[in-house]
C-alpha positions as CSV (number, residue, x, y, z in Angstrom):
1,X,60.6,81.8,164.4
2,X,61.8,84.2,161.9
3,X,64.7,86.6,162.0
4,X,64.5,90.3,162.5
5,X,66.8,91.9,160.2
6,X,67.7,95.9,160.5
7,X,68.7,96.9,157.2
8,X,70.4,100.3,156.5
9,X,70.4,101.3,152.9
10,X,69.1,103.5,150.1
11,X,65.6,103.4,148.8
12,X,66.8,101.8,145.7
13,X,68.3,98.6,147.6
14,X,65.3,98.6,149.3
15,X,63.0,98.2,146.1
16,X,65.4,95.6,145.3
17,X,66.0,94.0,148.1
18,X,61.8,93.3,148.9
19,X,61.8,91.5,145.7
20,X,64.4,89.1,146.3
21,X,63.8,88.5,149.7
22,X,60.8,86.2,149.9
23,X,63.2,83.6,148.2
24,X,64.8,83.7,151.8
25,X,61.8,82.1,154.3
26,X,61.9,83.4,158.0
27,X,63.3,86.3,157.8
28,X,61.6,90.0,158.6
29,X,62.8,93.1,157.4
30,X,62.9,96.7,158.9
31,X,64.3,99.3,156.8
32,X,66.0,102.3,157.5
33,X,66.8,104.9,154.7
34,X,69.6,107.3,153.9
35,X,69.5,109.8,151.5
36,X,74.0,109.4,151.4
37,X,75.6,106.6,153.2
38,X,77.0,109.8,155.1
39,X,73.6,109.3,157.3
40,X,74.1,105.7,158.3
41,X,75.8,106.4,162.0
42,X,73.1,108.8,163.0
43,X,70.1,105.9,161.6
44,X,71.9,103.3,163.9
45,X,71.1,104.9,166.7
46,X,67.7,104.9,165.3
47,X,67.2,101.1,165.0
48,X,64.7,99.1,167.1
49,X,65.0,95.8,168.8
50,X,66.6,93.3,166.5
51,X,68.5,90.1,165.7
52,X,71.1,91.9,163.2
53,X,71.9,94.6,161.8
54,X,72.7,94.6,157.7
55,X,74.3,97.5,155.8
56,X,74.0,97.8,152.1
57,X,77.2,98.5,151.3
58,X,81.0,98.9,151.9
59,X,80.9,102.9,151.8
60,X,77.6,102.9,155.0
61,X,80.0,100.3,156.7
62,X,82.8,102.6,156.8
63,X,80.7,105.2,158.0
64,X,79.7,103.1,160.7
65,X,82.8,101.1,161.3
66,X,83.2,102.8,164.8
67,X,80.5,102.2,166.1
68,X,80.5,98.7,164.9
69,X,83.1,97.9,167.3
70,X,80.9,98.4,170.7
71,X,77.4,97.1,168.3
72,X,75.5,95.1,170.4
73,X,73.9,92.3,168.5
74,X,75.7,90.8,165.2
75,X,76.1,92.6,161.9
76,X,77.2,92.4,158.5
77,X,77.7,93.9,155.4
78,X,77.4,93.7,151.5
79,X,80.7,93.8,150.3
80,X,82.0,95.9,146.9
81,X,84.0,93.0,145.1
82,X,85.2,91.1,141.6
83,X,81.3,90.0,141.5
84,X,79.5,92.7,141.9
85,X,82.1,94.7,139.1
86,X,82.1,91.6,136.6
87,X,78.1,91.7,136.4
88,X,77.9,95.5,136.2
89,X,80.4,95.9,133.2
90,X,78.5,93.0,132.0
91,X,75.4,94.7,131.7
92,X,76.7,98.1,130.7
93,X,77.8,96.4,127.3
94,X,75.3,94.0,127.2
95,X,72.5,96.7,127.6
96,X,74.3,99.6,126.5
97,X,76.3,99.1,123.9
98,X,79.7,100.7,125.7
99,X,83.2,99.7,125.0
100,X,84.9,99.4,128.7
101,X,87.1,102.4,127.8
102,X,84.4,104.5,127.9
103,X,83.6,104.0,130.8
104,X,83.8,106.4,134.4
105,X,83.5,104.2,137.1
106,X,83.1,105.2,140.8
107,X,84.6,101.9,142.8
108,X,85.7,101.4,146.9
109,X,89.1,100.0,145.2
110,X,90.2,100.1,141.5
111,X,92.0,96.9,142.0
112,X,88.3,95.4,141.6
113,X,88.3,96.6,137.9
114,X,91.7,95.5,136.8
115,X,91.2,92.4,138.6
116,X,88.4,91.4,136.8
117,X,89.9,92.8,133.5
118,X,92.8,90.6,134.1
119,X,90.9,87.6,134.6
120,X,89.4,87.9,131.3
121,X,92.4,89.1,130.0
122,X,91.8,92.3,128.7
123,X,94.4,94.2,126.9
124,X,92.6,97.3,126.1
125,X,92.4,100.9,127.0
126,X,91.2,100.6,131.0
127,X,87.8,102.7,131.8
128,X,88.0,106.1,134.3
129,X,88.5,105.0,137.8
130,X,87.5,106.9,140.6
131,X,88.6,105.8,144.2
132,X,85.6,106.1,146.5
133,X,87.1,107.8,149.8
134,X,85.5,109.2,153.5
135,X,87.8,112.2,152.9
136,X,87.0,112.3,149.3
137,X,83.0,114.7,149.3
138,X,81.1,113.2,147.3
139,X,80.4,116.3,145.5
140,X,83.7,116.0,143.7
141,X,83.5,112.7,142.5
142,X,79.9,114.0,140.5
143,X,81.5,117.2,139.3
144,X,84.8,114.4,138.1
145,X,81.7,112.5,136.0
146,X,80.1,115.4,134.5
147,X,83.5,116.4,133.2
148,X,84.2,113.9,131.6
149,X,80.9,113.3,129.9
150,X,80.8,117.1,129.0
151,X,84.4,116.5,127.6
152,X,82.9,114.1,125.2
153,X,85.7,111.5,126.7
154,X,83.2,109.0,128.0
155,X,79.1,107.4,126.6
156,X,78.4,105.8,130.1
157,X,79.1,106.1,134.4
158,X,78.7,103.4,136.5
159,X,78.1,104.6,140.2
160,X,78.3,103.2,143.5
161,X,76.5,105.9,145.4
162,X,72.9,106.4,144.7
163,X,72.6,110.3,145.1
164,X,75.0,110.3,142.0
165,X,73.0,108.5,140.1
166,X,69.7,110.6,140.8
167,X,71.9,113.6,140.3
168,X,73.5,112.3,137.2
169,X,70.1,111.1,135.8
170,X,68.7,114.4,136.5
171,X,70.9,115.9,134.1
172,X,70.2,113.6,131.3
173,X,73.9,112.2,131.7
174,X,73.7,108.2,130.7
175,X,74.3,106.3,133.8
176,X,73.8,103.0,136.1
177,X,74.0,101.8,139.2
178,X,76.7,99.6,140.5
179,X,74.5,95.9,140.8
180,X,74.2,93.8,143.2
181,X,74.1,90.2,142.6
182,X,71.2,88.4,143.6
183,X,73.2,85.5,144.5
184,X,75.4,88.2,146.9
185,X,72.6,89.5,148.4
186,X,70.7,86.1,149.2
187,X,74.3,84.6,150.7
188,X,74.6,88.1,153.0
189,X,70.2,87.6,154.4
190,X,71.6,83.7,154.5
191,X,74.5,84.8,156.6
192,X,72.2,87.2,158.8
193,X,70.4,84.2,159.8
194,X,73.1,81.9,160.9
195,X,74.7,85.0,162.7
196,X,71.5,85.7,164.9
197,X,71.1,81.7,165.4
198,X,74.8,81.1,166.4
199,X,74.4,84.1,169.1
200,X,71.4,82.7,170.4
201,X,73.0,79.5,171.0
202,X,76.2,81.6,172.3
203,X,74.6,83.6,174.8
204,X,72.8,80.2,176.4
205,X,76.0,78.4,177.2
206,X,76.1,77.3,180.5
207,X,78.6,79.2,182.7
208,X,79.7,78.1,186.2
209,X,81.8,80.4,188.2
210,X,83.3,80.1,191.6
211,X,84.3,83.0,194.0
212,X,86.7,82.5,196.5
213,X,87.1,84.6,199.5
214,X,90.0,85.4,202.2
215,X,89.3,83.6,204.9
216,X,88.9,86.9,206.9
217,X,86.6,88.7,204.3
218,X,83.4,90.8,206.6
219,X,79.9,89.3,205.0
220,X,80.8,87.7,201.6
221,X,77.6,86.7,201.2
222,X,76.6,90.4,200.3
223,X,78.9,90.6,198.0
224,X,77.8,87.3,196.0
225,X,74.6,88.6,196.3
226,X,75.7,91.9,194.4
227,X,77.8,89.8,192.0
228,X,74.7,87.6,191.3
229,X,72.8,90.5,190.3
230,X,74.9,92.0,188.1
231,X,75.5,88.7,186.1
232,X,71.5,87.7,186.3
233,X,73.2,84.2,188.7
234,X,72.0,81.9,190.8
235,X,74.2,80.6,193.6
236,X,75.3,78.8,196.1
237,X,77.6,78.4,199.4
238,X,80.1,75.4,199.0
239,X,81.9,76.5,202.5
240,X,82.7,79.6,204.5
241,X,85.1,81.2,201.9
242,X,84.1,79.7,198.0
243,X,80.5,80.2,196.6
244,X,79.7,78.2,192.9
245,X,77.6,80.8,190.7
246,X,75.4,79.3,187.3
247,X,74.5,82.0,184.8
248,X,74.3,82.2,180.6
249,X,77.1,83.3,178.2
250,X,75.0,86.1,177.3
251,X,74.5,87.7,180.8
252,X,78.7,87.2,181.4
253,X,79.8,88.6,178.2
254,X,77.5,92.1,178.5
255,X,78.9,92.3,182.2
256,X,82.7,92.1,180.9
257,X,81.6,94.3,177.6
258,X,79.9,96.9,179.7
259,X,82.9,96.5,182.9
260,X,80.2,96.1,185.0
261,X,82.6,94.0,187.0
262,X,85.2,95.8,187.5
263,X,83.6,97.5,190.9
264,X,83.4,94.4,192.1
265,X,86.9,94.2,193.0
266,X,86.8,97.5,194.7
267,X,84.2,97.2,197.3
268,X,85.8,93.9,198.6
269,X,88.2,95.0,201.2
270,X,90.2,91.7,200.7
271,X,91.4,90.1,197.9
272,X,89.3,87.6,196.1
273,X,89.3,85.2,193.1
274,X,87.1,85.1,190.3
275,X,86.7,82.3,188.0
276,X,84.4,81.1,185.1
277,X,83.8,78.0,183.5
278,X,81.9,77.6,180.2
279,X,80.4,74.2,178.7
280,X,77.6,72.8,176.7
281,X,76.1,71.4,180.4
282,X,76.4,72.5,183.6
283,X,78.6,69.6,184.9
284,X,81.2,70.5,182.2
285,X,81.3,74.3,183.0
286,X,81.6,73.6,186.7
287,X,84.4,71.3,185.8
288,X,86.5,74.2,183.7
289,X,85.9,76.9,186.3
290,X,87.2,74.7,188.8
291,X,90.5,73.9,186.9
292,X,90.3,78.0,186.1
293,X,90.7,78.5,189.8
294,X,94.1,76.3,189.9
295,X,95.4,79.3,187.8
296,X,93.5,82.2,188.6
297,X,95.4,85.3,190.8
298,X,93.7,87.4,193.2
299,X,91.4,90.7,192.0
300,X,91.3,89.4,188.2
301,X,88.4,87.5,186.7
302,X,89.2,84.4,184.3
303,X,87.2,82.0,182.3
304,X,88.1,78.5,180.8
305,X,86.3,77.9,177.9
306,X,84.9,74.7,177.0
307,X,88.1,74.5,173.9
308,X,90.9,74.5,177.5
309,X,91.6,77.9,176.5
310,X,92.3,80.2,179.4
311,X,91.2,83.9,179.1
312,X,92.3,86.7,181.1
313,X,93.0,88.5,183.6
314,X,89.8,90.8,183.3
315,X,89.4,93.9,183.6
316,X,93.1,94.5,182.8
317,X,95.3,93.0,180.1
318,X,93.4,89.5,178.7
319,X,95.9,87.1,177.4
320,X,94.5,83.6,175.8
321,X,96.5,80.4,177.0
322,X,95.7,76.8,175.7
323,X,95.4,73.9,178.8
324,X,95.6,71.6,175.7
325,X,98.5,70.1,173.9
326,X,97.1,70.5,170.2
327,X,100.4,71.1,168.7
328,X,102.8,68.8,167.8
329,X,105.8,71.0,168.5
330,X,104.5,71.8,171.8
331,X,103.6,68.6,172.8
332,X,107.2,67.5,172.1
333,X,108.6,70.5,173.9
334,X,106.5,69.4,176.5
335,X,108.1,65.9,176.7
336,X,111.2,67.0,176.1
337,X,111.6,69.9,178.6
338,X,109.0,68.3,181.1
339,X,107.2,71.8,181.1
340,X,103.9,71.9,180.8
341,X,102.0,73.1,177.9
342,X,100.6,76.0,180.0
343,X,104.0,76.9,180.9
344,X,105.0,76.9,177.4
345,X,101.7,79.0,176.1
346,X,102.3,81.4,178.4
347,X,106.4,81.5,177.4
348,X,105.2,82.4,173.8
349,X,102.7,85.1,175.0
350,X,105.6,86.8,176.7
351,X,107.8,86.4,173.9
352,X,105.5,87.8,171.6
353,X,104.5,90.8,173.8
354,X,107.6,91.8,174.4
355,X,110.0,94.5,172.0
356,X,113.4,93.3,172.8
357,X,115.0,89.4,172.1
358,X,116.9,89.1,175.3
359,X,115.2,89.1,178.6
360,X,116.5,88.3,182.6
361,X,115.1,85.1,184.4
362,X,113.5,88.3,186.6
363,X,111.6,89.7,183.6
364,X,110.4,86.1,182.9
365,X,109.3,85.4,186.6
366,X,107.3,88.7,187.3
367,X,105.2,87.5,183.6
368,X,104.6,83.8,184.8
369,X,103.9,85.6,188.6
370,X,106.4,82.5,189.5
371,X,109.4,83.2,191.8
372,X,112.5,84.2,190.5
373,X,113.6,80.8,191.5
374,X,110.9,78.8,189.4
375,X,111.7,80.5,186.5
376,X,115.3,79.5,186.1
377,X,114.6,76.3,186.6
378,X,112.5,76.8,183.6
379,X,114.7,78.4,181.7
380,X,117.4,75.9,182.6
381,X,115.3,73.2,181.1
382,X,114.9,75.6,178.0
383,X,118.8,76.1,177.9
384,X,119.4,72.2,178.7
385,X,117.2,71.1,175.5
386,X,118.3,74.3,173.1
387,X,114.9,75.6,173.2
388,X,116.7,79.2,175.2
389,X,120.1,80.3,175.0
390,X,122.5,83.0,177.3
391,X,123.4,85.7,174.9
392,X,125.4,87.6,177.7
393,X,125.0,89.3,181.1
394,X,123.2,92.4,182.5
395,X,125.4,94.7,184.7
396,X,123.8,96.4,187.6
397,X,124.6,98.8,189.2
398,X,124.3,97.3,192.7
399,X,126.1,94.7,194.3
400,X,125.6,91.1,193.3
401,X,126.2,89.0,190.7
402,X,125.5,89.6,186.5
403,X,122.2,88.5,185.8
404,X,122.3,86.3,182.9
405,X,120.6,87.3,179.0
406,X,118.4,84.6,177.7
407,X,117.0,84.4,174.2
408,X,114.6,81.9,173.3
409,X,115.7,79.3,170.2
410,X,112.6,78.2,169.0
411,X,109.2,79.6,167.1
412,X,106.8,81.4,168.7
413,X,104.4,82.5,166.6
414,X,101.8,79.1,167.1
């Protein structure tokens, strides 16, 4: 089956693009054209059913950047870099008979150009730079090329935006377009195709989830029923309060994107808990969501992937936590302290979410959603072992005793 690729480019990439492409099999391509990269968010919303979306450039995919973020299906790009400016300096001197210091050059980041200079080392006079910009019109950057050229200062531009180079050519003013590799652009289609392949197999991973009721919830039957719907599921009752659910990683994944979920929570009058499991079989998804439901707190959604790492809560503020002991130093802390590695995850994910270095036994108990009790023991094992330290005490103003000042002692950036 081939893979449909939405490409969003000029119509000189295009040209070029059709005659490289057959060297890539299984692949179909459906262009859309911009007269200036400046058009590229407005021809997104213009593309058809695809498997992923391409831009032709670093300047379209900065246009488009925003609304990459919510994109649907997988993109890339072709990226400006040290290639793509070694073969077009190349060619200009090759071809054209320039020396590099009469060159203007329009470029995403002069840092290409020096680097590339550098690398050959290059101790001449360097060529014009311009710094392509969104708040820089593109209008300016032309009238900074004629200038130059009418000023007799440079024989040759190199552009990265194709209107210049119509303009430019229209005006009898020597000039070329920035190249792109063959090689680039055959790695970015080979790309596309993994991309589109990996999501497929993404979005059919089993997931198992489990939904567990109050024991004094009216008709939760309904409500799986709803639930079922909105994640295409198939279910079934285990007893009067837990129902297991089997849907794809696909149909999960555009529920949480599009908070389709979130209502959930709403209409059931008591509290519930939601839990997802995901694994290359059934059996092994079942098996993660049920661990997941060991850990999971009422109104919030989680999901165990198949690597032991637990996500959430959803909708609100998701947090990743590791089940497995993969590092060393944790595994020892885990020995040592006889925490366990969860514990310890989720005493790094406080640490690093948090803008002061001293913290009360309270502040650590109400992120664990331990009592205040549990977590001193667990910081007493910390203090015991030098993994946590008292710094000092926190007056209150109400009757009682200090509470201490702890500071952890060890690295939590894992």
């Amino acid at each position: 089956m081939s893979t449909k690729i939405a490409v969003i480019c000029s119509k000189a990439f295009m040209n070029r693009l059709n005659i490289i492409s057959h060297e890539v099999p299984h692949i179909q391509l459906d262009f859309y054209i911009y007269n200036s990269p400046e058009e590229t968010p407005n021809l997104m919303k213009q593309v058809k059913p695809c498997d992923v979306l391409l831009l032709a450039g670093t300047l379209p995919y900065l246009y488009a950047k925003h609304l990459l973020r919510q994109w649907p299906i997988p993109w890339t790009y072709i990226k400006q870099d040290e290639t793509m400016i070694s073969a077009t300096i190349l060619s200009a001197i090759a071809k054209h008979n320039v020396t590099i210091d009469r060159l203007s050059i329009d470029v995403m980041s002069s840092t290409f150009i020096q680097n590339v200079l550098q690398d050959i080392q290059f101790e001449g006079p360097l060529p014009y730079m311009q710094e392509i910009e969104l708040s820089t019109p593109t209008k300016q950057l032309l009238t900074n090329h004629i200038a130059l050229w009418q000023s007799k200062q440079i024989d040759l531009v190199i552009t990265s935006i194709h209107a210049i180079y119509d303009d430019l050519t229209a005006l009898g003013i020597p000039v070329i377009r920035m190249l792109d590799p063959k090689s680039s652009i055959i790695r970015r289609l080979n790309e596309s195709i993994s991309l589109s392949q990996l999501t497929k197999f993404e979005s059919a991973k089993a997931v198992a989830g489990i939904i567990e009721f109050h024991k004094t919830t009216h008709n939760p039957l309904q409500m799986v029923e709803q639930l079922a719907t909105i994640i295409h599921a198939s279910y079934q009752q285990v007893d009067t309060c837990r129902f297991e659910l089997f849907t794809t990683y696909g149909h999960l994944q555009n529920a949480l994107t599009q908070n389709k979920l979130e209502s959930f929570f709403t209409v059931s009058e008591k509290s519930a808990k939601l839990v997802f499991g995901y694994g290359e079989s059934i059996l092994e998804a079942q098996s993660n969501a049920q661990q997941a439901l060991k850990y999971a707190l009422p109104n919030a959604i989680y999901i165990l992937t198949e690597n032991k790492e637990l996500q959430g809560p959803f909708p609100n503020t998701t947090t990743t936590l590791s089940l497995q002991a993969k590092d060393p130093y944790i595994v020892l802390m885990a020995k040592e302290t006889k925490l366990s590695p969860l514990n310890i995850s989720k005493i790094m994910t406080f640490s690093k979410s948090r803008q002061s270095l001293q913290f009360t036994a309270h502040d650590l108990s109400e992120h664990l959603q331990v009592t205040r009790r549990t977590s001193e023991r667990i910081l007493k094992k910390l203090v015991e072992h030098n993994y946590a330290k008292i710094v000092g005490e926190e007056m209150t103003y109400q009757q009682g005793r200090p509470r201490s000042l702890y500071e952890l002692n060890f690295s939590t950036y894992h």
